[in-house]
C-alpha positions in Angstrom: 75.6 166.0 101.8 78.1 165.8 99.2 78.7 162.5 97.9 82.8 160.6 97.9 84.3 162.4 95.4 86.7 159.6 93.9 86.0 156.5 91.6 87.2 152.9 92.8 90.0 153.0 90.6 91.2 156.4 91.7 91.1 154.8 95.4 92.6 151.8 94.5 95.4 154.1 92.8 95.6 156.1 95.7 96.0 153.9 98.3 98.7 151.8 96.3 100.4 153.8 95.0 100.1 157.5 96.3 100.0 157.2 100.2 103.1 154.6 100.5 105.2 156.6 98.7 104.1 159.5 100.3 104.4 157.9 103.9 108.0 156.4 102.8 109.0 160.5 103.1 108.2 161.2 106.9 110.7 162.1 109.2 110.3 159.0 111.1 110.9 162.0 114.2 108.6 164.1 113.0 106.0 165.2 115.4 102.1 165.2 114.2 100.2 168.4 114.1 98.1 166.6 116.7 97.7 163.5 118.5 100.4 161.3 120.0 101.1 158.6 117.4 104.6 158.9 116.0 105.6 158.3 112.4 106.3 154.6 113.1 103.1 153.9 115.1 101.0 155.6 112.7 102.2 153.1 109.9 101.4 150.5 112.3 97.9 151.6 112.9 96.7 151.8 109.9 97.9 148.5 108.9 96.3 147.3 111.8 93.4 148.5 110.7 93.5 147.6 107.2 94.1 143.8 108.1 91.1 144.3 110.4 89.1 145.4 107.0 90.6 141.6 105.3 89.1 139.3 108.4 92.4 139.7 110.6 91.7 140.4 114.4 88.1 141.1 113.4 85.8 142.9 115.5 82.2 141.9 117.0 79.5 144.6 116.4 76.6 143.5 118.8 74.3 146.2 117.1 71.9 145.3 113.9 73.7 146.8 110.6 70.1 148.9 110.5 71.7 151.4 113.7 74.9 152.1 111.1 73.0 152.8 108.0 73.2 157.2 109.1 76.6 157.6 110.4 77.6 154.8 107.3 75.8 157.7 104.8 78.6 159.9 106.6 81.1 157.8 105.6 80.4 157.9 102.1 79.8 161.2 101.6 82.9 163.8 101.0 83.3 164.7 104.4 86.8 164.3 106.1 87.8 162.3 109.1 87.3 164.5 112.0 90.2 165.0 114.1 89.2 162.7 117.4 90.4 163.1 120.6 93.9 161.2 122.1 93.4 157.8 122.0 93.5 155.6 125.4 97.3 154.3 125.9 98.6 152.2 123.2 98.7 148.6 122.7 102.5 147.6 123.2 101.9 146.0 119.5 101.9 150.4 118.5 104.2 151.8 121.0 107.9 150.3 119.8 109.3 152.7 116.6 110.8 150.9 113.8 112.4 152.5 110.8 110.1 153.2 108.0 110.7 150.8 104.9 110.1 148.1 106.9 106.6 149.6 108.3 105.5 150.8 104.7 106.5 147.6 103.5 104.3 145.8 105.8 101.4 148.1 105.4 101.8 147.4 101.3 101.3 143.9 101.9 98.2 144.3 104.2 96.9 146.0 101.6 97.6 143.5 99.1 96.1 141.0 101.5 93.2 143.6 101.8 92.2 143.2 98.3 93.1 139.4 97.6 90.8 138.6 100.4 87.8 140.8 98.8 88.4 139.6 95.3 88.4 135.9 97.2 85.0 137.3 99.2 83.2 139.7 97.3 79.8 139.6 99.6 82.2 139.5 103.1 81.4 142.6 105.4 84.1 143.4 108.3 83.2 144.8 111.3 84.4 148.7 112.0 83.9 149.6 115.8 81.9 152.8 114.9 80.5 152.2 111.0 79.3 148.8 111.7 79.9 145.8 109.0 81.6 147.1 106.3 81.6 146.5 102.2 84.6 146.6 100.3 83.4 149.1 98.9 82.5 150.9 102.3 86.2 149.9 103.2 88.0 151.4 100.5 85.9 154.9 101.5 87.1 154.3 104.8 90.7 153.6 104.5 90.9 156.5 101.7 89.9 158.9 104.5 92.1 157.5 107.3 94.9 157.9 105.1 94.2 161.4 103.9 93.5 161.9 107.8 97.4 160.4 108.6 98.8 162.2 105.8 97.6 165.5 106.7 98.4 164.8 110.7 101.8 164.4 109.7 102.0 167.4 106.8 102.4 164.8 103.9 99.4 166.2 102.0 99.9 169.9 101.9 95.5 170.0 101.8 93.0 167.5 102.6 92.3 165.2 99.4 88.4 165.9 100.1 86.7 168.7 98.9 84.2 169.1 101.9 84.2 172.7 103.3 84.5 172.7 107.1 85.0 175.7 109.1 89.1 177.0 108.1 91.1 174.5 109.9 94.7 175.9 109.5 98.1 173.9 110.4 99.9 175.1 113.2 102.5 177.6 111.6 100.8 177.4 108.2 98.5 179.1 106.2 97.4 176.3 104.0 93.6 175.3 104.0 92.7 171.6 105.2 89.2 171.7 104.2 89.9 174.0 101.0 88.2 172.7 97.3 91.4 171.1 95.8 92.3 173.2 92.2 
């Protein structure tokens, strides 16, 4: 299996600089290439989720670390998120829109939290419902692959960011690659 293809401080880069400003330029009524998230609730799920990875609304994971360790080798390989199924009806906390500056803007500052509170930590794991406790480290490979996923779900990323060769997965309408080697 092909290993993450990105150093910490090209993830760090990434995910502060690169997906904000590319999220700050979604139709906020633009409708994903799948799924049922809007533009707005997408925002708010991932900075749900990376609050979740800094100790907020944490999650219990009644399972030994040991039963994560081969689906946590997926995780750090190069391998995209896969595109899952709809999720169960959302949590009323996801389902009112808001305008975008405001939802970027709080996602910016859940990732500022998300790295204060590992620099503050540095041993800390967080609980992820299907990876099991978590690094920082393991967390950064997590949230840059969540983001490529949303960016791609909602045609901010015109190919995935990960160089893993799946079977041609083509946008509806389009004839650019997902899982193509980027140049």
């Amino acid at each position: 299996m092909q290993a993450f293809p990105y150093s910490e401080a090209e993830v760090i880069d990434f995910l502060r600089q690169r997906a904000p400003e590319l999220l700050m330029s979604v139709d906020p009524t633009r409708r994903p290439f799948w799924g049922q998230l809007t533009a707005p609730q997408m925002l708010a799920h991932l900075t749900e989720w990376v609050g979740r990875s800094a100790g907020r609304n944490s999650l219990s994971v009644p399972l030994p670390a040991a039963h994560f360790e081969p689906i946590r080798q997926w995780l750090l390989s190069a391998a995209p998120l896969a595109n899952y199924p709809p999720l169960p009806a959302l949590p009323a906390s996801l389902a009112a829109d808001a305008t975008l500056a405001p939802a970027v803007a709080a996602l910016r500052q859940a990732l500022d939290d998300f790295f204060d509170y590992h620099a503050r930590h540095p041993a800390v794991t967080s609980a992820h419902p299907v990876f099991g406790p978590l690094t920082y480290g393991q967390w950064l490979v997590m949230h840059f692959k969540h983001f490529n996923h949303h960016l791609l779900q909602f045609g901010l990323l015109p190919t995935s960011l990960l160089p893993y060769r799946r079977a041609q997965l083509l946008l509806p309408g389009s004839s650019v690659n997902l899982n193509s080697t980027p140049a």
